[in-house]
C-alpha positions as CSV (number, residue, x, y, z in Angstrom):
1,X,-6.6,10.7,15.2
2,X,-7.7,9.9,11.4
3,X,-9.1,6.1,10.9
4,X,-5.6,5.2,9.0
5,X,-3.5,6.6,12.0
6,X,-5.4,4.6,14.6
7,X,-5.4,1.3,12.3
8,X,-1.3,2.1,12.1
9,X,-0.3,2.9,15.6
10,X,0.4,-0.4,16.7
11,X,2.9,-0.3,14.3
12,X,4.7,2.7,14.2
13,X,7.9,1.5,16.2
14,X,8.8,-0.5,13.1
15,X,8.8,2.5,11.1
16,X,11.7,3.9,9.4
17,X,12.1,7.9,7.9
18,X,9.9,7.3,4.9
19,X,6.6,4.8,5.5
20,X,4.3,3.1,3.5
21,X,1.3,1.5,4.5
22,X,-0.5,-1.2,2.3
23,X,-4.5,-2.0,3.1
24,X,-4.8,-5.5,1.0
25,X,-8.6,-6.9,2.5
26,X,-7.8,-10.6,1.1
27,X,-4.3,-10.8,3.3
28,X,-3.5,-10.7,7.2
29,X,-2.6,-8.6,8.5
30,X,-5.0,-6.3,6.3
31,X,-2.9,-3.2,7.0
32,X,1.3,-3.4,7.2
33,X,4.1,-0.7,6.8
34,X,6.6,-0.4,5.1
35,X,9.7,1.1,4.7
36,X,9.8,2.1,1.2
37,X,7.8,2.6,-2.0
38,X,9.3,-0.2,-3.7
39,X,7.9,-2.7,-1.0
40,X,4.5,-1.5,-1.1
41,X,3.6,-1.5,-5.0
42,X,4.9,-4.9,-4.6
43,X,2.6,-5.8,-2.0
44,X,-0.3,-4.8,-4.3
45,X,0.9,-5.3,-7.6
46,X,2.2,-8.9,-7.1
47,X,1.0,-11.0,-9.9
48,X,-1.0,-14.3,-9.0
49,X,-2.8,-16.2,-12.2
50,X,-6.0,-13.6,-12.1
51,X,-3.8,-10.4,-12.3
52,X,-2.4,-8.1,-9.6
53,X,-3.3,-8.8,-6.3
54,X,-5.0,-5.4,-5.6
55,X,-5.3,-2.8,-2.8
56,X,-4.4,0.5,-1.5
57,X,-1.0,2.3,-1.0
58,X,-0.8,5.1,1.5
59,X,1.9,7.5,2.6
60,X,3.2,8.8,5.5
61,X,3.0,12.8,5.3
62,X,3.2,16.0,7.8
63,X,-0.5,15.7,7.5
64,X,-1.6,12.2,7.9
65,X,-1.7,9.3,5.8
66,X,-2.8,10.0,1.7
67,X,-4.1,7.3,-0.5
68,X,-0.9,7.3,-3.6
69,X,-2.3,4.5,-5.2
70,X,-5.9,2.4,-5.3
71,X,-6.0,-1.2,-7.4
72,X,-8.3,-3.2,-8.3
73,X,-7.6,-7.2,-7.9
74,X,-7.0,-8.4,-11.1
75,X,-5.3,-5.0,-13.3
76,X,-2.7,-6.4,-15.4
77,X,0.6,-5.6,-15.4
78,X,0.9,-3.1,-17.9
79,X,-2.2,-1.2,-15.9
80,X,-0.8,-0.1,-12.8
81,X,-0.7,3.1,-12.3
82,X,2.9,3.6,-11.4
83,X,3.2,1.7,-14.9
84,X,1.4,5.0,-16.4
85,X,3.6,7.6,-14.9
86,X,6.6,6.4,-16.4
């Protein structure tokens, strides 16, 4: 079992088809699910008076979790990378 399965487990009942998982260090719970995309960048990219609040956003696949998204604390707005792909 990878690191990022084992630090999920607890969780998985909550899970619904897609998931989501969100590693923010400055928050507790460090790691939560969730259900959809939406919730997770979110998560991260809410916006507090220093910028976005930063973190990693990992999905659910066939073959474990994969890291979709990494921000730093701080990244404007405009800078997230979902912002880019657009």
């Amino acid at each position: 079992m990878s690191d990022m399965s084992a630090r999920c487990a607890p969780y998985r009942a909550k899970l619904k088809h897609q998931s989501f998982a969100t590693i923010i260090p400055d928050r507790r719970p460090e790691v939560k699910l969730h259900a959809g995309i939406g919730l997770a960048k979110l998560a991260v990219g809410y916006q507090g008076w220093n910028g976005a609040r930063g973190g990693e956003i990992y999905e659910l696949t066939a073959e474990g979790w994969d890291l979709l998204y990494r921000v730093e604390a701080g990244t404007s707005m405009d800078a997230l990378p979902w912002r880019a792909e657009k």
